[in-house]
C-alpha positions, 0 to 999 in steps of 0.5 A: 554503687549498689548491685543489689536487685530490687524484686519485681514485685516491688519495683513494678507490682506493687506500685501499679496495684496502690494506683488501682486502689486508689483510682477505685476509692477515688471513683466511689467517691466520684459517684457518691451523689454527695461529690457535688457538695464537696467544696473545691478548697475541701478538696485541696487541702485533704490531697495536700494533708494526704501529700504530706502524710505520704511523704512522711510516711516514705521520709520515715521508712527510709530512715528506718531502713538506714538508706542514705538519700 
């Protein structure tokens, strides 16, 4: 097992400030008067093209770091 620490900063810090952020974008769009416009199957497949992207995205920076899952 690995003793290394892990920063603080990117255990705690960092993951709260990428939920704010997001929480901020989501809330601008939310008061766009073109929110009501949006189509709720819209809406489903850009959070599962952004899920997907997201997992990508971890799925390569782990292998880039040679870290065994």
């Amino acid at each position: 097992m690995d003793d290394r620490k892990r920063p603080l900063l990117a255990v705690l810090i960092l993951p709260a400030i990428l939920v704010i952020v997001g929480f901020a974008g989501l809330n601008r769009v939310m008061q766009s008067p073109n929110f009501a416009i949006y189509r709720t199957v819209d809406v489903v497949q850009l959070l599962g093209s952004g899920l997907c992207f997201g997992v990508a995205m971890v799925l390569i920076i782990i292998v880039l770091r040679g870290v065994r899952i």
